[in-house]
N, C-alpha and C positions, 0 to 999 in steps of 0.2 A: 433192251427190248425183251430178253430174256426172261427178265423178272418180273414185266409187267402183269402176269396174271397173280404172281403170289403176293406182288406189292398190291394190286386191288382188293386183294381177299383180305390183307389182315387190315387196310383201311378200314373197310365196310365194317369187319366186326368192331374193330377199337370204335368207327365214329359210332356204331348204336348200342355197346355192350349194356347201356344202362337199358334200355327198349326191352330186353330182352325177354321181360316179364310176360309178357302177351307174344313170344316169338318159340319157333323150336330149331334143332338143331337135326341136319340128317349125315349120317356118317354109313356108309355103306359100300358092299362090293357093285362091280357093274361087268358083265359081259357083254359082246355082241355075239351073236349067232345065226346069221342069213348075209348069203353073198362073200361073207367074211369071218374070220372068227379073232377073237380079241381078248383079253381080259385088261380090270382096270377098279381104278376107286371111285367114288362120288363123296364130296362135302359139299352141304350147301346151309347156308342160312337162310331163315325166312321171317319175315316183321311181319305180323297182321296188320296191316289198314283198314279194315273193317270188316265187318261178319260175314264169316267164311272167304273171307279173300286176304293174301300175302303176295307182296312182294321178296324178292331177295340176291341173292349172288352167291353161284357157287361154281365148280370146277368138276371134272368127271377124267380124270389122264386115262388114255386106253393106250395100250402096244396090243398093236397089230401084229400077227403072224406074219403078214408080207412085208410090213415097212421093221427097218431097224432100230427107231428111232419112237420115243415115245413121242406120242399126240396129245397135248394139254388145251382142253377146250376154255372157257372162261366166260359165261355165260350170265347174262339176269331171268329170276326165274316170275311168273307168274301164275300163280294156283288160284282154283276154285275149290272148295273144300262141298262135299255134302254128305253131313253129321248123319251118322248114327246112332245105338245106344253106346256099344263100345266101339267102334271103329269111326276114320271117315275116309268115304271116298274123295279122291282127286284128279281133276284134270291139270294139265302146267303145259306151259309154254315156255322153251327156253331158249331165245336165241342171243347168238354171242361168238365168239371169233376164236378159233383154233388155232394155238401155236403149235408150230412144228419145226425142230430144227434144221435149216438148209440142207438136205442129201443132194449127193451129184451122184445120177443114175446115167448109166450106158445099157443099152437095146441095140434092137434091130435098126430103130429106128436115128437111132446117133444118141449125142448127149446132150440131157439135160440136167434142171436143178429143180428140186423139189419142196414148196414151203408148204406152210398150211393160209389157209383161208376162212370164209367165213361158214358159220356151225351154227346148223337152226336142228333143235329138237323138241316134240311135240307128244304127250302120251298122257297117259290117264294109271292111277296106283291105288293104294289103300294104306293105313296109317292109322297105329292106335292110338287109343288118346289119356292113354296114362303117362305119367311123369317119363318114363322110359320104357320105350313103345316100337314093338317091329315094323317094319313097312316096305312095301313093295309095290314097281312099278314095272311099267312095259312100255317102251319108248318107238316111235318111228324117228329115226336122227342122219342128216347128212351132216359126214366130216368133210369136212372141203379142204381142198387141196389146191395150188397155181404150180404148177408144170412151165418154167421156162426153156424156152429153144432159143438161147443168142437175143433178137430184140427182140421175139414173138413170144408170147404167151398164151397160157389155156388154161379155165377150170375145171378140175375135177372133184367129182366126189366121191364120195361110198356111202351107198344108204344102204340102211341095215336097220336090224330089229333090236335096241339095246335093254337089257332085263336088267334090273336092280335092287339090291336088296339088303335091308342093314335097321341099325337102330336108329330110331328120332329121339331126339332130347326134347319133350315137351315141357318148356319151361314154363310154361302159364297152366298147368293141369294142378288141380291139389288133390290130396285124397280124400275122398268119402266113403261111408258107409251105405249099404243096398238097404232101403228102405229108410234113412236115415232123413228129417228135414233137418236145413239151417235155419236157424233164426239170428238175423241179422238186425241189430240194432235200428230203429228209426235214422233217417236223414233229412236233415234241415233242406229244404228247396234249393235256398243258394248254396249251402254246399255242392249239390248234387248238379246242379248248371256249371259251378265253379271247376269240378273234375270230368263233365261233362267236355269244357269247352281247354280242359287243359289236354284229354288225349287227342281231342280234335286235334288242338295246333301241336301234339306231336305226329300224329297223322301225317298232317300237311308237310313239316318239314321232313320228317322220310322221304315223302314223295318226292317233295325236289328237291331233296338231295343227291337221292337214285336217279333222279333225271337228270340232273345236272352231270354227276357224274356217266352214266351211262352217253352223254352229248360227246362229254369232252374224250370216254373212250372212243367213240365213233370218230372224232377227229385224229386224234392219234391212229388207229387204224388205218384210218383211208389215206394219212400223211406217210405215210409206209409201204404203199402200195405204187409197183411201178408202175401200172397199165391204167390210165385216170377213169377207163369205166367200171374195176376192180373197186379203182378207189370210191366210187358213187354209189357203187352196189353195198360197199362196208361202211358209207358212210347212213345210208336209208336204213339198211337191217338194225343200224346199233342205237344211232344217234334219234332214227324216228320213234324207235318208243320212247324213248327217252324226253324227247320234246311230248310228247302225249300223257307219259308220265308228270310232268310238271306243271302242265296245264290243269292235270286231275288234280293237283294240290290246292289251288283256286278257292273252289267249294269249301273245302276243309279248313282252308282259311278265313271264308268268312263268317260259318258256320260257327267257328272258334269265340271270330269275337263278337256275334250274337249273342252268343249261350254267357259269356264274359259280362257282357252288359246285362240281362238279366240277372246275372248272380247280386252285379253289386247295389243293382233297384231291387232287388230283395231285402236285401242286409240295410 
């Protein structure tokens, strides 16, 4: 159970390394600083599905000054991009389920055990849009926590203000010159339906891929959970985008073999 978040991350990259043409890469520091204070990393990948929007999966580890023990979140992200000349802005949504290794805490109150729980964070950043590009966000984020007492249990969290900041790896960015045009050679119709309807259907399969997978973490999850409304609650935050996720693949699949079948009534 330990490894389950770094065995999702290095799936997710190996299944789309080939994607990664239209994808960037963010690698950066992360703090918290309200209510609490913390430092920590963020890696996340992200695939584009279509213009200005990405899905993806990444991780954010924070140590807290109060807890001993690091907090490894593991999270799917969804972004809205809105382009600039040289920057874009973003909004993202990132929910996703925090591992924490069991502490046994004593209080006033007696003893308890402390895991982690489920981790939704939400905020809006900026991001340039050259091959390698700074970027930075500002997060509103609950880390959650389950506090056991014997058979009883309780959630807690911490919301706080998380800042982050690092480089992106724009892999789909090329360089150009300022006032510079391309001239791009002519394209044959079916060609152009042909490539049209092949990034569609890799669109599609991203989508439910992420979906699928993001289902089957939500089962895992909630199979994990002692208290069965815990487990309800980890199973809706993870597994429901994830079915929504899959659904949105649909379109992209039939879109795919539309443009498919045009190509080859062209040729």
């Amino acid at each position: 159970m330990k490894q389950l978040p770094w065995i999702m991350i290095i799936l997710f990259l190996l299944f789309f390394t080939d994607l990664f043409s239209q994808s960037n890469i963010q690698v950066g520091a992360s703090g918290v600083f309200s209510r609490t204070m913390g430092q920590g990393a963020e890696i996340v990948g992200n695939i584009q599905i279509a213009k200005n929007l990405s899905i993806g999966l990444g991780t954010r580890p924070i140590k807290f000054e109060e807890h001993p023990k690091l907090y490894i979140p593991v999270f799917g992200s969804l972004k809205y991009y809105y382009p600039l000349q040289k920057w874009r802005l973003f909004g993202s949504l990132d929910p996703g389920y925090g591992f924490y290794p069991s502490e046994h805490v004593s209080d006033g109150f007696g003893d308890f055990n402390r895991k982690g729980a489920i981790y939704l964070s939400g905020g809006i950043g900026m991001m340039g849009t050259s091959k390698l590009a700074p970027y930075a966000s500002l997060h509103f984020t609950k880390f959650g926590f389950i506090e056991y007492y014997g058979p009883f249990s309780q959630y807690r969290s911490i919301s706080t203000l998380t800042l982050t900041a690092g480089i992106a790896l724009n892999l789909h960015a090329t360089a150009t010159v300022p006032g510079q045009t391309k001239n791009y050679p002519p394209i044959h119709p079916g060609e152009y339906y042909f490539k049209k309807s092949k990034r569609q259907n890799r669109a599609a399969w991203i989508l439910l891929g992420s979906g699928i997978a993001l289902i089957g973490s939500g089962i895992v999850v909630a199979s994990h959970q002692k208290d069965p409304e815990y487990g309800a609650v980890a199973f809706v935050l993870i597994s429901g985008p994830g079915l929504a996720t899959s659904l949105v693949s649909i379109p992209f699949f039939i879109a795919s073999s539309r443009n498919k079948r045009k190509a080859i009534n062209i040729n």
